[in-house]
C-alpha positions, 0 to 999 in steps of 0.5 A: 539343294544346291548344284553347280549348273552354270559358270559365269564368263566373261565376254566384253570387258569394260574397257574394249566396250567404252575405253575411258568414257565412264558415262556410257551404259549398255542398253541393249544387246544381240547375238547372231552365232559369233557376232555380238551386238551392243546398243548403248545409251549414247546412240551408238552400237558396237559389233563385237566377233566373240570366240569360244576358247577351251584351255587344256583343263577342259575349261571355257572362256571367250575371247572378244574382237571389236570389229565396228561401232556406229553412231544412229545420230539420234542423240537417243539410247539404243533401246532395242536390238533384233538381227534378222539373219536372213536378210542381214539385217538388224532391227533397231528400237531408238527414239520411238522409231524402229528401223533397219540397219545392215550388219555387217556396216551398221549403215541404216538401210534407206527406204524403198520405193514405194514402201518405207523402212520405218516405224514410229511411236513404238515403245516395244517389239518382238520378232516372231520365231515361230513365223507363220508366213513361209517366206524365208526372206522375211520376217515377222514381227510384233510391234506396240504402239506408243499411241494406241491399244494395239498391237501390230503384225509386220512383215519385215524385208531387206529394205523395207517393212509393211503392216499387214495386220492390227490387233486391238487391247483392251488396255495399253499394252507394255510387253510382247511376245509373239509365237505363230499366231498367239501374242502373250501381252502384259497389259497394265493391269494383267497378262492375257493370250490373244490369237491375232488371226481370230481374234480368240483372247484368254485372260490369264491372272492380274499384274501391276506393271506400274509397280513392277516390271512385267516379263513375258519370254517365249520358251518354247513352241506355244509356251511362255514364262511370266512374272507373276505377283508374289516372287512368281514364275508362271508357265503358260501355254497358247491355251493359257493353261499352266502344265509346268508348276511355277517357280518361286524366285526374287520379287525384283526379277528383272529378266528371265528366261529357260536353258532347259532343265532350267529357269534363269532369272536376274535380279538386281543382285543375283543370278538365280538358276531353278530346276523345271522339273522339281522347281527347286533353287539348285544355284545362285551366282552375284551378279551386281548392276545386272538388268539385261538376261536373254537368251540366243539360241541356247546362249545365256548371255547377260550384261551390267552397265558396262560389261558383257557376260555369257552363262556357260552350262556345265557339261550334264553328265558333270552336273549328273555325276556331282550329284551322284556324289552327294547321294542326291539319287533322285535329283540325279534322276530327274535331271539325266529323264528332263536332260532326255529332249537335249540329248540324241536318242542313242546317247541319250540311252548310253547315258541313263543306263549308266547313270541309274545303274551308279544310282542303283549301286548308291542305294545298295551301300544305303541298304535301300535294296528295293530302290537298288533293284529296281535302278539295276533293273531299268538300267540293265546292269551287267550282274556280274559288277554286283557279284564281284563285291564279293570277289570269291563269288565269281568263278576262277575262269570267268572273264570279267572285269569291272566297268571303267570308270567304276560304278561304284567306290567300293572295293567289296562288301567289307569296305561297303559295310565298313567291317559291320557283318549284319549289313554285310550278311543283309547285303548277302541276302539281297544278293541272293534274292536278285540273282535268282529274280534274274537268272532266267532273264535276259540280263544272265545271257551270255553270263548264266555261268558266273550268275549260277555258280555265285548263286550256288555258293551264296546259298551254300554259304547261307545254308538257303533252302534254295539251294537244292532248287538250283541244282535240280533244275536247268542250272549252269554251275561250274563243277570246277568252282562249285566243288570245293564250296560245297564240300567247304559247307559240307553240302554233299547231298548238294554235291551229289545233285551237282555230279548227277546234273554233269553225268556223274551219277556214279560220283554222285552215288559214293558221296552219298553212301558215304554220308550215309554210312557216316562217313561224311557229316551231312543233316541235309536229308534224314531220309537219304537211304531212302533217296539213295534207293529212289535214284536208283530206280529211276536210274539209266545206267543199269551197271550202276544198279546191280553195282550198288543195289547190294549195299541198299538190300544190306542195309535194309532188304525191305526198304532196298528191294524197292530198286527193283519192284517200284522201277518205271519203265520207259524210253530211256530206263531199261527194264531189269528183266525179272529172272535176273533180278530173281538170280540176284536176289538169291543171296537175298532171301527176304528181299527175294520173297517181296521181288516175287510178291510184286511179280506174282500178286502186283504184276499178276505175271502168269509164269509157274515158275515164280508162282512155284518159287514164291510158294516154296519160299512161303513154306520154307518160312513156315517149315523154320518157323515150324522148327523153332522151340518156342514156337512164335505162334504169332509169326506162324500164323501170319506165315501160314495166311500168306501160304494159304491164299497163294495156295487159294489163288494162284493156279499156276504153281505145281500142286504135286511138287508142293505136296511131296515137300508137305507130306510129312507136316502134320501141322499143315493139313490144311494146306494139303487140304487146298493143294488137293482140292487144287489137283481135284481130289476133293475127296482127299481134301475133305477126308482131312478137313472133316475126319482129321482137322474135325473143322466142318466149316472150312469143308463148306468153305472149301467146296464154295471155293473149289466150285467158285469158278465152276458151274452149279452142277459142279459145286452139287457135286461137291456139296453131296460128297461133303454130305457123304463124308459125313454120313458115312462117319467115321473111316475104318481103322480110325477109332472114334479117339482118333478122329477128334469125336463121335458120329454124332457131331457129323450128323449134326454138320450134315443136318447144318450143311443141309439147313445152311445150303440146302438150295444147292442140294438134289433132295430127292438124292438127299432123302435116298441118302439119309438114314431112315431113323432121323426125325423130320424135325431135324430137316424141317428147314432142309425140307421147308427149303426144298419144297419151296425151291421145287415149286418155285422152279415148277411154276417159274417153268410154266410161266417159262412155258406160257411166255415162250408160246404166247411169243410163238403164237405173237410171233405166228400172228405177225407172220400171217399178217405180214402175208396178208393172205387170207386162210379160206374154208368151205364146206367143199374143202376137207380137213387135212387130217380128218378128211372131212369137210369143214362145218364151222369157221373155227380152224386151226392153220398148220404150218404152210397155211394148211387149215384143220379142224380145231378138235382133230389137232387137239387129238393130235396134240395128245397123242404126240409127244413132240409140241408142234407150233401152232397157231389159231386163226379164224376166217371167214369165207 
C-alpha cells in the first residue's frame, strides 16, 4: 500500500545550469555539504552553493546560487565526479583519464615532483568510504582499467596519486564499489566479491551487462545493493550472502541507491521508493528523462538532462502518523522499529511508546482487543487514557487528563461504537479484563485509585463475579466514588466489603442486617445471617458484638450462638471472657445451653459452676417437658441421654444441690441413681435400680461405671454389694407388688451376675454368701470360672516364684563372679551353723561368703518362715 515517504524538489533549474544553450546535457554530478557540482557533456563543470528554505508551512525547498564553472578543454563529456573533501579536491573522470581538479577554482591540479597527478585508460572508478589506510589526507580509490582485467587500488593525495595494489578479474570488469577491503565487481557475465588484500573471491549470481546496465551501490558497512536479473534488487554482504530480501523493482532501473527504511530506484520513467523492511512498493513518483540517482550523505539527490532535483523525506513520525490514519497499524509498526538506528535512543523510545500506544487504541475501535493489549502493554500506556472512554468511570477527584495530541478520535465508547451496544458491552468487558491484568503492575503506580475505583464500578455494573475479589483484598477504591455506584447496582453486600475494608465495620453491619431482614433488596448471598454471624466472630471491636449479637440469637439462637463459641483467639481479637458471655446469654436460654455445652463438653473448663449450671439447664428441660400433657416421649428421651451422660461424666457439678431438686421426680430414678453413685452411696443408687426401676442390667452397669477409675478391689466391692441386693430380696415394708416381681427374678440376676462377671468375685466369700438350697447346677459357670481363675492365679505365683529366685540366684552367681574370689573348705573349717567340719566340697555360701553345709540350711529353711537369699556354690580347695 502506498505511503508518501518522499517529495521531489528542485534544486538547479535548466535555465541557471545552461541558459540558452539547449544542447547541453548533465553527465554527472557531486554534492559535498551545500556545494553542488555538475559534470556536463561539453566538458565542463559547474559549482552551484544550494541552500535549504523552509517556508512558514514547515515546507522544503532549495534555492540554488552558481558560484563558477570551468571548462576541462578535453573537448570530452565529464563522466565522473568524486570530491575529496579533505584535501579539497575533486576527482575527475573525462576522456578516459582521471585527475584532480581543486574545488574551490576548479583549476586542475598539476602534477608533483616525482609522482604525478593522473590516470589513463580508465572507464571507471569509486572512492573507498570506508578506507583502510588511516591517513586522513588521503584517500582511497578504486579504479578500472579500460585495457586490462583488473582493478587497481590507489592512494589519493592533494597533488598527486600512486598505485599501491593490482587486482586481477577473470572477466573485464564494468562496475565497482569498494568497502574496506571488499571490491563488489560487475563482470560481464556476472557479480562477484573479491577481498583485494587476500585475494579471497565469492561469485554471487550471473548478469548480462551487455543487455542491461549493472548496478553495484554500497549502502552500508560491508553491504551492497545489486540489479539482478528479473526486476531484481539483491543485498549482499562482504561474505556474499543476502540477509535482506530483494525487492522487486523496474526491469530498466538505472540507478539505485537506500535512504533507510528505503530502496529508491530510477527508471526511464519513474521514481520508485520500497520499504526494506517489508519489501513492499510504498510510493512512486514521475521522473521522465532521469538517468543520474546518488546519494551524498543521506541526500537523495537526482538529475535529467537538464536539471537538478533533490528527493527530501518527509518527516518519520508524518509518514508513521499517516499511516496510522489509514489504519495501517503494522506498517506503522515496522517503519517506527526499522526508523530505530536513525533516531537517538531517548527519542527514539519517546517516539515508539507513543506510537504503539496510537496503534493500540486503532485495534480497541477494531475489536482486536488481544492486538490492543499487548500494544498498550510494550507501549506503557497511561490506563487512565482507556478508562476515560468511559468518562463516569474515573473518580470526581482524580486529576487526569487526556494526552495532547490525542491518542485517539473518540469521544467515548458510544462514538467508538457508533450507538451499537453489543460492541460497546464487549469493550466493556475487555476493559475489565486489562485493569485487572494491571492493577498490580507497574502501570497502576501513581493511579491504583482511579484504576481500582474504574475497576469496582465496571464490575458493579457488569454484575462480575469479581467484584467481591476486589474488595476483599488489598484495593484502593474511593469510598466517596464507589458508594453511590454500589448502592445504584444494589450491591450492598459489595458495599458492606467496601465500609469493613475503610474501618467502617459498624456501617458495614446495618447494611447488612438491613438486607437481611428485607429491608434492602440483595441476591448477593443467600447464606448472609450466616456471614453476618462469622464476621462477628472474628470481629476486634468487642462493643460491636455484644451490640448486635442480640439480633443474630433473635434471629436463629442456634445459628447466632456461634458469635461466641466458634470465636478465635488471637492478638488483635480479644477474648469474650465466658461468665459474661454466660450473664448475657441470660435472657437466651437455649442459646445459653449450646455456650455451656461448648464450655463444658468442647473446652473441657473445669470450673463447677458451669458444669452445675449446665446441669440444671438440662433438668429444667426435662422437668417441662415432664409437665407437659401430652407427653413428647421423643424430646424426653433425648433431653433425658444428655442429662444422664453429664451426670455420668462431669465430676464437678454439686451432686447434693442436683438431688434436692430430683427428689420429688419419680420418673428420674435413675438419674438419682448416678448422682448417688456420684456421692458414693451405691447402696442407695443400687436399691433403686434393682428394687425400684427393676433393671438388673444398668445395676451392672453402674457398678463397671462407678469403679471405671478405681482400683479391682474396689469394683469387688461394688460387685459383692450388688450381689447382696439380690440375695437379700425384697426390702421390708416393700410387698412383693411393689417391687415390680418376685424373689425369684433377683435370684436369677444374681445367678447371671454371677455367671456374666465371675473373674471379679471373692468365691470363696461368694459360697459363704449363697443360701444352701441352690443347685450346683445354677453356678456351674461361676464356679467353672473360679476354679480356673484360682489356678491360673496359683501357678502364675509359682512361675512368679521361681522367676524371681532363678533371678536371684543369677544375680548372686554374677555378683561372686565379679568378685573372683574363691569360697575355700577344708576339713579344718567348721560349718557355721552346725559346727562341725566339712567333709565333702558341696556348700552352701551365706551372705558375706560364710560356707555351711548344704543339709543344715536346709533344716534352716524349714524351720524358718522368712526366705533367705541364698545361693549354691561349689569349690574345690
Amino acid at each position: 500500500m502506498s505511503v508518501k515517504a518522499f517529495e521531489l524538489v528542485p534544486a538547479v533549474e535548466r535555465d541557471l545550469l545552461m541558459g540558452d544553450k539547449a544542447r547541453i546535457n548533465i553527465e554527472c554530478i557531486e554534492c559535498c555539504g551545500k556545494h553542488l557540482y555538475v559534470g556536463t557533456n561539453d566538458c565542463f563543470i559547474h559549482h552551484f552553493l544550494l541552500d535549504e528554505v523552509t517556508s512558514s508551512k514547515g515546507k522544503l525547498s532549495y534555492s540554488a546560487q552558481k558560484l563558477l564553472h570551468k571548462y576541462l578543454g578535453l573537448k570530452k563529456p565529464v563522466a565522473e565526479l568524486r570530491a575529496a573533501s579533505a584535501l579539497e579536491r575533486l576527482i575527475v573522470l573525462c576522456d578516459g583519464i582521471v585527475f584532480l581538479v581543486d574545488m574551490v577554482t576548479l583549476e586542475t591540479v598539476p602534477s608533483a615532483a616525482g609522482g604525478g597527478a593522473k590516470i589513463r585508460g580508465v572507464t571507471a572508478f569509486c572512492i573507498n568510504e570506508n578506507p583502510v589506510n588511516g591517513d586522513p589526507f588521503c584517500v582511497e580509490m578504486g579504479v578500472l582499467s579500460s585495457k586490462r582485467r583488473t582493478v587497481q587500488i590507489y592512494m589519493v593525495y592533494e597533488d598527486r596519486v600512486q598505485l599501491v595494489k593490482e587486482v586481477t578479474t577473470p572477466e573485464q570488469p564494468c562496475a565497482v564499489s569498494v568497502d574496506g577491503y571488499f571490491l563488489c565487481l560487475a563482470l560481464v557475465t556476472q557479480y562477484m566479491i573479491l577481498n583485494y588484500n587476500t585475494g579471497v573471491s565469492q561469485d554471487l549470481f550471473p548478469y548480462n551487462s551487455e543487455e542491461k546496465r549493472p548496478i553495484v551501490k554500497r549502502i552500508g558497512r560491508e553491504e551492497f545493493l545489486l540489479a539482478a536479473p528479473g526486476g531484481l534488487g539483491m543485498f549482499a554482504n562482504a561474505e556474499g550472502v543476502s540477509q535482506r530480501a530483494p525487492v522487486n523493482w523496474s526491469e530498466n532501473v538505472v540507478g539505485a541507491t537506500v535512504c533507510f527504511p528505503y530502496v529508491v530506484a530510477l527508471d526511464e520513467s519513474f521514481i520508485t521508493i520500497h520499504s526494506m523492511l517489508d519489501q513492499q512498493l510504498k510510493q512512486t513518483l514521475s521522473f521522465r528523462d532521469g538517468h543520474i540517482l546518488q546519494d551524498f550523505e543521506g541526500k537523495v539527490i537526482l538529475a535529467s538532462t537538464k536539471a537538478v532535483y533533490v528527493l527530501v523525506p518527509l518527516p518519520l513520525e508524518r509518514q508513521i502518523q499517516d499511516l496510522l490514519a489509514s489504519h495501517r497499524v503494522e506498517e506503522a509498526l515496522t517503519l517506527t522499529e526499522g526508523a530505530q538506528r536513525n533516531i537517538p535512543k531517548d527519542k527514539f523510545q519517546m517516539l515508539h511508546k507513543r506510537i504503539l500506544q496510537q496503534a493500540g487504541f486503532i485495534q480497541f475501535g477494531q475489536l482486536q482487543f488481544q492486538e490492543a493489549k499487548e500494544h498498550f502493554r510494550k507501549g506503557q500506556l497511561d490506563v487512565r487514557e482507556l478508562i476515560s472512554l468511559c468518562p463516569l468511570l474515573l473518580p470526581a477527584s482524580s486529576s487526569f487528563t487526556r494526552c495532547h495530541p490525542p491518542l485517539h478520535e473518540f469521544a467515548d465508547l458510544n462514538h467508538l461504537a457508533q450507538g451499537d451496544q453489543e460492541k460497546v458491552l464487549r469493550c466493556k468487558k475487555f476493559l475489565i479484563s486489562y485493569l485487572g491484568e494491571v492493577r498490580s503492575t507497574e502501570v497502576a503506580n501513581g493511579c491504583k485509585e482511579d484504576v481500582d475505583t474504574a475497576l469496582l464500578k465496571l464490575y458493579a455494573e457488569q454484575d462480575h463475579e469479581s467484584l467481591l475479589d476486589l474488595l476483599a483484598s488489598d484495593n484502593a477504591c474511593l469510598l466517596a466514588d464507589s458508594v453511590p455506584w454500589l448502592e445504584k447496582y444494589r450491591k450492598y453486600f459489595a458495599l458492606g466489603l467496601l465500609y469493613h475494608y475503610n474501618g467502617q465495620d459498624s456501617a458495614a453491619l446495618q447494611l447488612w442486617i438491613r438486607v437481611v431482614n428485607g429491608d434492602l433488596q440483595d441476591s448477593t448471598r443467600s447464606d448472609l445471617y450466616e456471614y453476618i454471624v462469622d464476621f462477628l466472630c472474628s470481629c476486634s471491636n468487642v462493643d460491636l458484638v455484644w451490640k448486635y449479637a442480640d439480633w443474630a440469637l433473635q434471629k436463629d439462637h442456634t445459628i447466632g450462638v456461634h458469635i461466641f463459641t466458634k470465636r478465635p483467639v488471637g492478638k488483635d481479637r480479644p477474648e469474650l471472657k465466658p461468665d459474661d458471655v454466660v450473664t448475657y446469654l441470660g435472657k437466651h436460654s437455649q442459646a445459653l445451653v449450646l455456650y455451656l455445652e461448648h464450655l463444658v463438653l468442647e473446652r473441657k473448663i473445669q470450673k463447677e459452676k458451669f458444669h452445675t449450671h449446665l446441669a440444671v439447664l438440662y433438668l429444667e428441660r426435662v422437668l417441662s417437658l415432664l409437665s407437659q400433657s401430652p407427653t413428647d416421649e421423643e424430646q424426653l428421651t433425648r433431653a433425658r441421654e444428655r442429662l444422664q451422660a453429664l451426670l455420668r461424666e462431669s465430676n464437678l457439678y454439686r451432686a447434693q444441690f442436683l438431688l434436692g431438686k430430683m427428689e420429688k421426680y419419680e420418673q428420674l430414678l435413675l438419674e438419682r441413681a448416678t448422682l448417688y453413685g456420684k456421692l458414693e452411696e451405691h447402696d442407695k443408687a443400687l436399691h433403686i435400680l434393682v428394687h425400684k426401676l427393676r433393671d438388673f442390667s444398668s445395676a451392672e452397669a453402674f457398678c463397671l461405671w462407678a469403679a471405671s477409675s478405681r482400683d479391682s478391689a474396689y469394683q469387688q466391692q461394688l460387685f459383692h454389694l450388688l450381689l447382696g441386693v439380690y440375695l437379700d430380696g425384697n426390702p421390708p415394708g416393700e410387698s412383693q407388688k411393689a417391687a415390680g416381681g418376685g424373689s425369684g427374678d433377683l435370684e436369677m440376676a444374681a445367678v447371671d451376675l454371677l455367671n456374666r462377671h465371675g473373674e471379679v468375685f471373692d468365691a470363696v466369700r461368694v459360697l459363704r454368701m449363697l443360701p444352701e438350697g441352690w443347685s450346683l447346677q445354677l453356678l456351674r459357670p461361676f464356679l467353672g470360672r473360679a476354679v480356673r481363675a484360682s489356678m491360673h492365679a496359683c501357678r502364675t505365683s509359682q512361675i512368679a516364684r521361681g522367676l524371681a529366685q532363678s533371678e536371684n540366684l543369677q544375680l548372686l552367681h554374677d555378683r561372686l563372679k565379679e568378685r573372683k574370689k574363691p569360697i575355700f573348705v577344708s576339713e579344718k573349717k567348721g560349718c557355721h551353723l552346725c559346727h562341725n567340719t566339712f567333709s565333702e566340697p558341696d556348700v552352701v555360701c551365706l551372705p558375706g561368703g560364710v560356707p555351711v553345709h548344704t543339709h543344715c540350711i536346709a533344716q534352716r529353711i524349714r524351720d524358718s518362715p522368712t526366705k533367705r537369699q541364698l545361693t549354691n556354690s561349689s569349690n574345690h580347695t
